[in-house]
C-alpha positions in Angstrom: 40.2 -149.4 71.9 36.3 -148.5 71.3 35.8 -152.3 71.4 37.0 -152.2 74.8 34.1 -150.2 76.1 31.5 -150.4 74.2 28.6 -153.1 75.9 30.0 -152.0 79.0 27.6 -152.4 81.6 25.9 -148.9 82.8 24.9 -148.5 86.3 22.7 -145.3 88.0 23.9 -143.8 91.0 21.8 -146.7 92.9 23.9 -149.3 91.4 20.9 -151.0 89.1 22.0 -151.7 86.1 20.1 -149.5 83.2 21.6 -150.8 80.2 25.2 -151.3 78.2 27.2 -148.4 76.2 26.1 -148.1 73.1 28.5 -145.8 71.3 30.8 -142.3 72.2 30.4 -138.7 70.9 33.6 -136.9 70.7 34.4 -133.4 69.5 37.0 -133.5 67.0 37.7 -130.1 67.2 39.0 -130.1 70.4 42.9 -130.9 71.0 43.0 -133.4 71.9 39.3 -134.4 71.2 37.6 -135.7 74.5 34.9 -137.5 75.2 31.8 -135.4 75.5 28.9 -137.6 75.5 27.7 -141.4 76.6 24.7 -143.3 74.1 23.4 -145.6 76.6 21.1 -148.6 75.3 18.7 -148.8 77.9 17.1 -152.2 79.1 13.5 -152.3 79.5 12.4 -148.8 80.5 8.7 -147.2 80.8 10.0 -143.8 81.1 12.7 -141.0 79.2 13.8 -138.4 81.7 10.2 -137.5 83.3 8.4 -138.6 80.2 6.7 -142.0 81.0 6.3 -143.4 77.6 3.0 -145.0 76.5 4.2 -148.5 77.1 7.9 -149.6 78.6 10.4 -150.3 75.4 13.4 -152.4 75.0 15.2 -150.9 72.1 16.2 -147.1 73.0 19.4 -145.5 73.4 19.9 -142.0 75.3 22.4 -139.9 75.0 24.0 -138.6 78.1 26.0 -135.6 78.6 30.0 -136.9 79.8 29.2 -134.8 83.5 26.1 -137.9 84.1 29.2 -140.0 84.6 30.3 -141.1 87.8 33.2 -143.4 87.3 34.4 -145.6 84.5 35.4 -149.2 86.9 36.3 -152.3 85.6 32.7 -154.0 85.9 30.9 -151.3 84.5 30.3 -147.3 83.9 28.4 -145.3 87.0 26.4 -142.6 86.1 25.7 -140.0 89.2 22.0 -139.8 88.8 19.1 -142.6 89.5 17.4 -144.3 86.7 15.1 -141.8 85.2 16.4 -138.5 85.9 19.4 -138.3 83.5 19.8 -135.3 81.4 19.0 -136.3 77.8 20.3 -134.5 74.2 20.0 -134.4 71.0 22.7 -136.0 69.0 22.0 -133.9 66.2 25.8 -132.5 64.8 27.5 -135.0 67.1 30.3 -137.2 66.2 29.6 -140.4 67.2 32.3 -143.1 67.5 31.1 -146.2 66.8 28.5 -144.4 64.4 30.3 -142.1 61.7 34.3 -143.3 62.4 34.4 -147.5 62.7 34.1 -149.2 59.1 34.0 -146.1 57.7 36.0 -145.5 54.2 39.2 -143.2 54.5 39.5 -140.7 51.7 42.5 -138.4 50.6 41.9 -134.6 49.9 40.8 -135.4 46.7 38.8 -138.1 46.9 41.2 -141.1 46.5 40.2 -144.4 48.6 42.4 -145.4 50.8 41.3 -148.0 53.7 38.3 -148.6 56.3 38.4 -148.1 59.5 39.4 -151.6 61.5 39.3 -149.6 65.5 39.1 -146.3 67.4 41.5 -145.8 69.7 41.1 -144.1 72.7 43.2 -143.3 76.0 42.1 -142.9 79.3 42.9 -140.8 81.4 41.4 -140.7 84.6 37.7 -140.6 83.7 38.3 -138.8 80.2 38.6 -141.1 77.1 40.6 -138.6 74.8 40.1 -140.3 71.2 43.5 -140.8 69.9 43.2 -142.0 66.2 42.1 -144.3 64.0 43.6 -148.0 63.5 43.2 -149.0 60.0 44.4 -152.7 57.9 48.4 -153.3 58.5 48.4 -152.7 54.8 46.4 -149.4 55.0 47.3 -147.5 51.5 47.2 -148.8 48.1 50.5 -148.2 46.2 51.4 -145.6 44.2 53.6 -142.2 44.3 51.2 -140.0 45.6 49.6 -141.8 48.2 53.2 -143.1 49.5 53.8 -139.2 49.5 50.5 -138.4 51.8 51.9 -141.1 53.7 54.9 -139.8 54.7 53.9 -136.6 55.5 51.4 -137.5 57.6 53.8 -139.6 59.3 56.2 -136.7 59.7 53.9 -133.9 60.4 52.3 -136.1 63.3 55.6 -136.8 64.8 54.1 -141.0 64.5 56.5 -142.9 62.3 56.3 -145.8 64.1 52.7 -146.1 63.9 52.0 -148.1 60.4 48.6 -148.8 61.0 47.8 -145.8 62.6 45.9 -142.8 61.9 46.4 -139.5 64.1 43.2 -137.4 65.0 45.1 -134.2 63.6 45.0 -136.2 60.3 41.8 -136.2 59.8 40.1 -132.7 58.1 36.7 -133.6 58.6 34.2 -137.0 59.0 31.7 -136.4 56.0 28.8 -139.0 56.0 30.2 -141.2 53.2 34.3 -141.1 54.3 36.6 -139.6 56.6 38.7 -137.3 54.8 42.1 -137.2 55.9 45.3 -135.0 55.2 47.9 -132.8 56.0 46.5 -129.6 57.9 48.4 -125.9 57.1 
């Protein structure tokens, strides 16, 4: 799960800790979509990068491209590069996990409300995190015919019958900025 992660302590190459994990950007595009980037809330910090800022600040997350990334241990995530010289981007057209998928509201094709998002889960393997779906209420759709119907086929198409509660990546069309819109892809 996301909630597994996320606050993780983040350590440079030197072993200092720099701060905790703030969130993940994925590419949902991808099959399946892997990790691609690291938001890391930095603790106190006077500089971004080789910009030294005009006074050391508290509150600022970076994001970090997935290759700053050492290892992901059990006490914490090691980035391969010394507090400040980590690469920096933009997360301009990103897909952040914690960000635009958890608590989000699920829509149908056409616009139906369905359920929020309760969790993200992800799987690990090795140090990837491939996102896997999204968990959602045990009771995730209203009744009704058509719903039930999207239901099923979701279920079917996405070889996950057993999964009540959750939601497939393939299932999900595209991550607007009010809902997740979900479906059936041709």
């Amino acid at each position: 799960m996301l909630s597994s992660i996320i606050k993780k302590e983040v350590r440079d190459t030197d072993g200092r800790k720099v701060g905790h994990l703030e969130d993940l950007a994925f590419d949902l595009s991808a099959r399946p979509p892997v990790a691609t980037h690291l938001a890391v809330h930095l603790e106190w910090t006077d500089r971004v990068g080789e910009i030294l800022l005009p006074r050391p600040v508290e509150d600022i997350v970076l994001l970090l491209p997935w290759s700053e990334l050492e290892s992901i241990e059990e006490d914490a995530l090691y980035l391969n590069q010394a507090h400040p010289d980590f690469e920096v981007v933009s997360c301009e057209g990103k897909t952040l996990a914690r960000r635009d998928l958890l608590n989000k509201q699920i829509v149908d094709e056409e616009g139906n409300r369905l359920q929020r998002v309760d969790a993200v889960i992800l799987r690990r393997e090795g140090i990837l995190l491939i996102f896997e779906g999204l968990q959602v209420g045990m009771e995730w759709f209203p009744t009704g015919k058509r719903v039930q119907k999207l239901v099923r086929r979701l279920r079917k198409r996405y070889r996950r019958a057993g999964e009540v509660n959750v939601i497939p990546y393939e299932a999900i069309l595209r991550v607007e900025e009010e809902a997740i819109v979900i479906g059936v892809r041709s």
